[in-house]
C-alpha positions in Angstrom: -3.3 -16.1 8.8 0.1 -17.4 8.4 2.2 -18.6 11.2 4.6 -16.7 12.8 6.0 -15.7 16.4 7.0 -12.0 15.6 4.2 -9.5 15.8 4.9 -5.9 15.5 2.0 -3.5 16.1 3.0 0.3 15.0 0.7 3.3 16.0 0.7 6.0 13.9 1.1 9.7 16.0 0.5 12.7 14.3 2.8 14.8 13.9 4.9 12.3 14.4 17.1 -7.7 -0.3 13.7 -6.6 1.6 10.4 -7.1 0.9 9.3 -4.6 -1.2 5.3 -4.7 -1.3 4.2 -3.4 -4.4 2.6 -5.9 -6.8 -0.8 -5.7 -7.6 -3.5 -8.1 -7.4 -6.2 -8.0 -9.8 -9.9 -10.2 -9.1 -11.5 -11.1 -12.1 -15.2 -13.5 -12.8 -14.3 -16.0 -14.8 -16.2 -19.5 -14.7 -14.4 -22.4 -13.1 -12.7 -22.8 -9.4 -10.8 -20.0 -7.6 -7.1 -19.7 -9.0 -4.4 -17.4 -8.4 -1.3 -17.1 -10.7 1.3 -14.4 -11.1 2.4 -13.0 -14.3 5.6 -11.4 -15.7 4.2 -10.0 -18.6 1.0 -9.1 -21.1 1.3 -12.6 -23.1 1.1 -14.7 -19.9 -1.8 -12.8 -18.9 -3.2 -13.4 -22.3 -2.5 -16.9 -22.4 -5.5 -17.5 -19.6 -7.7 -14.3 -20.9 -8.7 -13.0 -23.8 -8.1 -9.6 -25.3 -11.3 -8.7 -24.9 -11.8 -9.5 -21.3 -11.7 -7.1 -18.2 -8.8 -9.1 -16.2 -6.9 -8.8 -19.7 -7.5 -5.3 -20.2 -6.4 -3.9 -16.7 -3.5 -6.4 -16.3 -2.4 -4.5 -19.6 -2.7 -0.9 -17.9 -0.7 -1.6 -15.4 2.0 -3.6 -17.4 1.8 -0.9 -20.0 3.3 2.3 -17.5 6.9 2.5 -19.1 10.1 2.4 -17.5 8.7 2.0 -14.0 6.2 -0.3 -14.5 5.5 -3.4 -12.0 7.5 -6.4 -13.2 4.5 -8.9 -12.1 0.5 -8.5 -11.8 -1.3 -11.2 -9.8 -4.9 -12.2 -10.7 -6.8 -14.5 -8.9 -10.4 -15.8 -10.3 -13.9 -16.4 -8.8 -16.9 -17.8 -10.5 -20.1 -15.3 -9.6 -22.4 -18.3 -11.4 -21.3 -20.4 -9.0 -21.9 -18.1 -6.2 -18.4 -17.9 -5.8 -17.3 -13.6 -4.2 -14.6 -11.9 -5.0 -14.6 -11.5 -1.4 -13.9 -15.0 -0.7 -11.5 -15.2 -3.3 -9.3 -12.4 -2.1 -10.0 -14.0 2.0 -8.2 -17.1 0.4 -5.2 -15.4 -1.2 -5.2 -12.7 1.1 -1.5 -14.5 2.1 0.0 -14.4 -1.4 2.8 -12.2 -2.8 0.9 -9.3 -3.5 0.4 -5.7 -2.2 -2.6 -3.8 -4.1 -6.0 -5.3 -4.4 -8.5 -4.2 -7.4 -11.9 -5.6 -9.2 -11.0 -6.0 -13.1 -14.7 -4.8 -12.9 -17.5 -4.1 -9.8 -20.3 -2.3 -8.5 -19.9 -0.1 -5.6 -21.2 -2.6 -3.6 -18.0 -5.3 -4.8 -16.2 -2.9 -3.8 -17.4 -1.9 -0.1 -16.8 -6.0 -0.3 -13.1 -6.1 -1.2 -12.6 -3.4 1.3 -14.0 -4.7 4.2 -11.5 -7.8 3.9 -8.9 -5.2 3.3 -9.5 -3.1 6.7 -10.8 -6.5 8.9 -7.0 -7.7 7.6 -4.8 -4.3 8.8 -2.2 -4.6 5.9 -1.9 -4.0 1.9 -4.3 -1.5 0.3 -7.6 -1.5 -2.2 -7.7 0.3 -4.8 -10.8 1.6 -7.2 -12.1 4.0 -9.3 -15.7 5.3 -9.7 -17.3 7.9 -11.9 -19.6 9.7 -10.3 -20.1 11.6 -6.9 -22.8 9.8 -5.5 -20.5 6.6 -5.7 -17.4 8.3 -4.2 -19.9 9.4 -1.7 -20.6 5.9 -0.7 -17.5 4.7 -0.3 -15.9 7.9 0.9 -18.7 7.2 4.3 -17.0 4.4 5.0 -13.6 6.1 6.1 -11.2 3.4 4.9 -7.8 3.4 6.3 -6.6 1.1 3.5 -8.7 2.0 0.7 -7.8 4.9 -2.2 -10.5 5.7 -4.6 -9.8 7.7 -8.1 -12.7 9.2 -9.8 -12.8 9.7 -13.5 -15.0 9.9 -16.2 -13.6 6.7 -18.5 -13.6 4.0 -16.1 -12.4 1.5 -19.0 -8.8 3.2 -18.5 -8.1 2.0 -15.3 -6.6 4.9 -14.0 -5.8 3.2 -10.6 -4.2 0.5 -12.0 -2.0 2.8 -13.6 -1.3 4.1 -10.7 -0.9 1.1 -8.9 1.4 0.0 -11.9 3.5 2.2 -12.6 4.3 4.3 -9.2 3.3 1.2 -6.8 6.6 -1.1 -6.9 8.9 2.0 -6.2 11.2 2.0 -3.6 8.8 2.2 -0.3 9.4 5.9 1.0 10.5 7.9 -2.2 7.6 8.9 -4.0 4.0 10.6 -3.1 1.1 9.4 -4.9 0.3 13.5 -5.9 1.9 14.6 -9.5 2.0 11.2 -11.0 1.7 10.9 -14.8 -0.3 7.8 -16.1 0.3 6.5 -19.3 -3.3 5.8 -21.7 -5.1 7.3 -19.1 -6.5 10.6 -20.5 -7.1 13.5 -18.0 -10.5 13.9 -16.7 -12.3 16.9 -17.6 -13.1 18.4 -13.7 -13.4 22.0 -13.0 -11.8 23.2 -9.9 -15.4 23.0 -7.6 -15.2 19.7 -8.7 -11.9 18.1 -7.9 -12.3 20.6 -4.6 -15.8 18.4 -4.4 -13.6 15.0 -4.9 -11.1 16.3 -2.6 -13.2 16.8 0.4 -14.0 13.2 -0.4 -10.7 12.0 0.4 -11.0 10.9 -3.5 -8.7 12.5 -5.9 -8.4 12.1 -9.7 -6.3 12.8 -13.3 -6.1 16.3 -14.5 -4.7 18.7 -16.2 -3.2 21.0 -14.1 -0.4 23.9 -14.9 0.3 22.3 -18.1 0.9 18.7 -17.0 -1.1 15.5 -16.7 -0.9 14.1 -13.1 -2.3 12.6 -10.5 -4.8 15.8 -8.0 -4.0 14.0 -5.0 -2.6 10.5 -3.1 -4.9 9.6 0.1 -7.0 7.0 1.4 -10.5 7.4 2.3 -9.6 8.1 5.8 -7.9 11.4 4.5 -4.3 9.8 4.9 -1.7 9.7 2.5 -1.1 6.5 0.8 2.3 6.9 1.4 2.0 6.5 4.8 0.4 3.5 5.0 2.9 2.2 2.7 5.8 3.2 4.8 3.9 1.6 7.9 3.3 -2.1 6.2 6.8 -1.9 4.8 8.5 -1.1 8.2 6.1 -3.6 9.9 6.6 -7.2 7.5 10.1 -6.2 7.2 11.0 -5.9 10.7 9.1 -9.1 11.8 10.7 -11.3 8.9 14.4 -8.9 10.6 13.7 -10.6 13.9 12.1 -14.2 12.7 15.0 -14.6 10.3 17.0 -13.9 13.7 15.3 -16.3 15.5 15.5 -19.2 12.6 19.6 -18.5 12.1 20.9 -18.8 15.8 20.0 -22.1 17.7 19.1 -20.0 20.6 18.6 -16.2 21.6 19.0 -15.3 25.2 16.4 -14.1 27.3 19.3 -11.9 28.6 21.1 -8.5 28.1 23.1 -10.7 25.5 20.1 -11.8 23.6 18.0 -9.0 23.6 20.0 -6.3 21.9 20.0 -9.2 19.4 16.8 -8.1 18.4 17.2 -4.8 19.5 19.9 -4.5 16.6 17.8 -5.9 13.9 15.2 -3.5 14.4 17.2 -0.6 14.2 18.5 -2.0 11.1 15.6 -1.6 9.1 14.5 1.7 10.5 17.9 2.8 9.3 16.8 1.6 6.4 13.6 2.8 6.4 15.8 6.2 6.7 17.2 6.1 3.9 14.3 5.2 1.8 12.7 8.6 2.8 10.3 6.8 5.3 11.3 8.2 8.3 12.7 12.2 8.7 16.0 13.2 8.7 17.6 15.3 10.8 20.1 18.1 9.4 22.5 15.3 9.6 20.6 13.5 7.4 20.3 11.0 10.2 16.8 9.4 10.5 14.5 11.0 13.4 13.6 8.0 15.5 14.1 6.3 18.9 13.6 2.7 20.3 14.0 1.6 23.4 14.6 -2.0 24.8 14.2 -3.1 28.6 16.9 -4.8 29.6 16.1 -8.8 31.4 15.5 -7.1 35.0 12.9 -4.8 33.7 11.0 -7.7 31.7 7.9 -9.3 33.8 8.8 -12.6 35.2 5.9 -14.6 34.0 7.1 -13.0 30.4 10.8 -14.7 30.8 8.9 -18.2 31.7 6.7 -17.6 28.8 10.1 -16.9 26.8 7.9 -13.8 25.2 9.6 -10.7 25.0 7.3 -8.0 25.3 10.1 -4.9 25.7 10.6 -3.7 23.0 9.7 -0.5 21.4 10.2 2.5 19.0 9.0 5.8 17.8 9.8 7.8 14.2 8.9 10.7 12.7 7.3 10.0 8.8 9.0 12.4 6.5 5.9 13.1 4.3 6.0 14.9 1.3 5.6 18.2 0.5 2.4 18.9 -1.6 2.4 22.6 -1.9 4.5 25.3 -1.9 4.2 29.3 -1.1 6.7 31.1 -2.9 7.7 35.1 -1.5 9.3 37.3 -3.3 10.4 41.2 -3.3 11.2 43.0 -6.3 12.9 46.1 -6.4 12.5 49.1 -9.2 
């Protein structure tokens, strides 16, 4: 774990020039040591893999998603002939500058793997796609809070890649992961009992539906939205590096009521921010629906001030959500 001396912890209540946490990371076999590398485009990729090789292929889906495509893909590399996991390749990296973690290819098994490290971590998101029932089954037991699964009938596509690609490194807090087109991903060819079957899953998939190509649905496999967890990392690791950055640019910060609305004031900051990014509900104001509260030095434990750790210092929001379907009435009159 890296080092650092800002922790926040956020709890989520139901109802209830920054980082911007959106690149995905891609785990591909390929003979040799472990590696990780960043790429800003197709060629780089194919520059270290071949056309014809899995990493290549779903590094290109998710370059390949237009205007809003990701501007980088991570890979990083593990040797399964050397007895070398994907696993212990992603434990390694897990630091790096990506958000969204996917096997270029994997069993059911690899993935329950990837996702473990994932969930035993508490931050970014795994991502896979399975085509069959009895595999979203599996995984779907497991009850991942940071894991989405897609099911579709032409794995090679790499629908959540697509996904990941092109929706994933939008601003955190203006989009759902419901209604989004894919590009060179075809639609699956569910009925309604079976996306309803997926559904219950906390899986969702491509279709056709009223005419359009998009995305059935946008949870994890804990049946909450992706979104959410988003919103939560991104007001988390930007509020910590808020008040580090604090810490690092003053030679001291009081351990008084001069100090600590200090860091009072840079966590409201982002959660203004987080406001405005449609993270956090607005009010008919349009002013963002949360509170935070900070005890002043007299309420703060004495063996806390000898410590020097501030402990006071709290909040609560309301998400804003998204709205994913609609009831329309009407009256009509002869």
């Amino acid at each position: 774990m890296p080092l650092k001396d800002v922790k926040v912890i956020i709890n989520i209540k139901k109802p209830s020039a920054l980082t911007g946490l959106g690149t995905p990371l891609i785990l591909a076999d390929k003979a040799g040591p472990q590696t990780f590398k960043i790429y800003g485009d197709i060629e780089g990729v194919e520059t270290d893999f071949a056309q014809s090789t899995d990493a290549y292929k779903a590094a290109k889906i998710a370059f390949k998603q237009g205007d809003t495509s990701t501007s980088k893909v991570a890979i990083a590399t593990f040797d399964s002939s050397a007895s070398t996991t994907a696993g212990q390749t992603l434990e390694k990296y897990y630091n790096e500058d990506w958000y969204f973690v996917s096997l270029a290819t994997g069993t059911v098994a690899d993935f329950i793997a990837i996702s473990d490290v994932v969930e035993g971590e508490g931050f970014k998101i795994a991502a896979h796609t399975v085509d069959s029932i009895q595999d979203l089954t599996t995984l779907s037991a497991k009850k991942y809070d940071r894991t989405f699964v897609m099911m579709h009938d032409k794995l090679e596509q790499y629908p959540h890649l697509a996904l990941i690609g092109g929706h994933g490194s939008k601003l955190v807090g203006s989009i759902t992961y419901k209604f989004k087109k894919l590009i060179g991903v075809d639609p699956a060819p569910y009925d309604a009992t079976t996306l309803l079957e997926i559904h219950e899953l906390n899986g969702f998939a491509y279709v056709a539906k009223n005419g359009n190509y998009q995305t059935s649905e946008g949870t994890v496999l804990s049946g909450e939205y992706i979104d959410v967890i988003h919103g939560k990392d991104w007001v988390k690791v930007n509020m910590e590096q808020a008040i580090s950055t604090l810490f690092v640019n003053n030679d001291k910060v009081s351990f008084d009521d001069v100090g600590i609305p200090q860091i009072e004031g840079e966590a409201r900051t982002i959660l203004e921010i987080a406001g405005q990014q449609g993270i956090i509900a607005l009010d008919d104001a349009k002013q963002p629906l949360y509170t935070i509260t900070a005890k002043n030095r007299a309420q703060t434990n004495a063996a806390d001030r000898v410590a020097r750790h501030y402990k006071g210092l709290s909040f609560s929001l309301e998400l804003a959500g998204a709205i994913h379907e609609a009831t329309v009435t009407g009256e009509m009159v002869a």
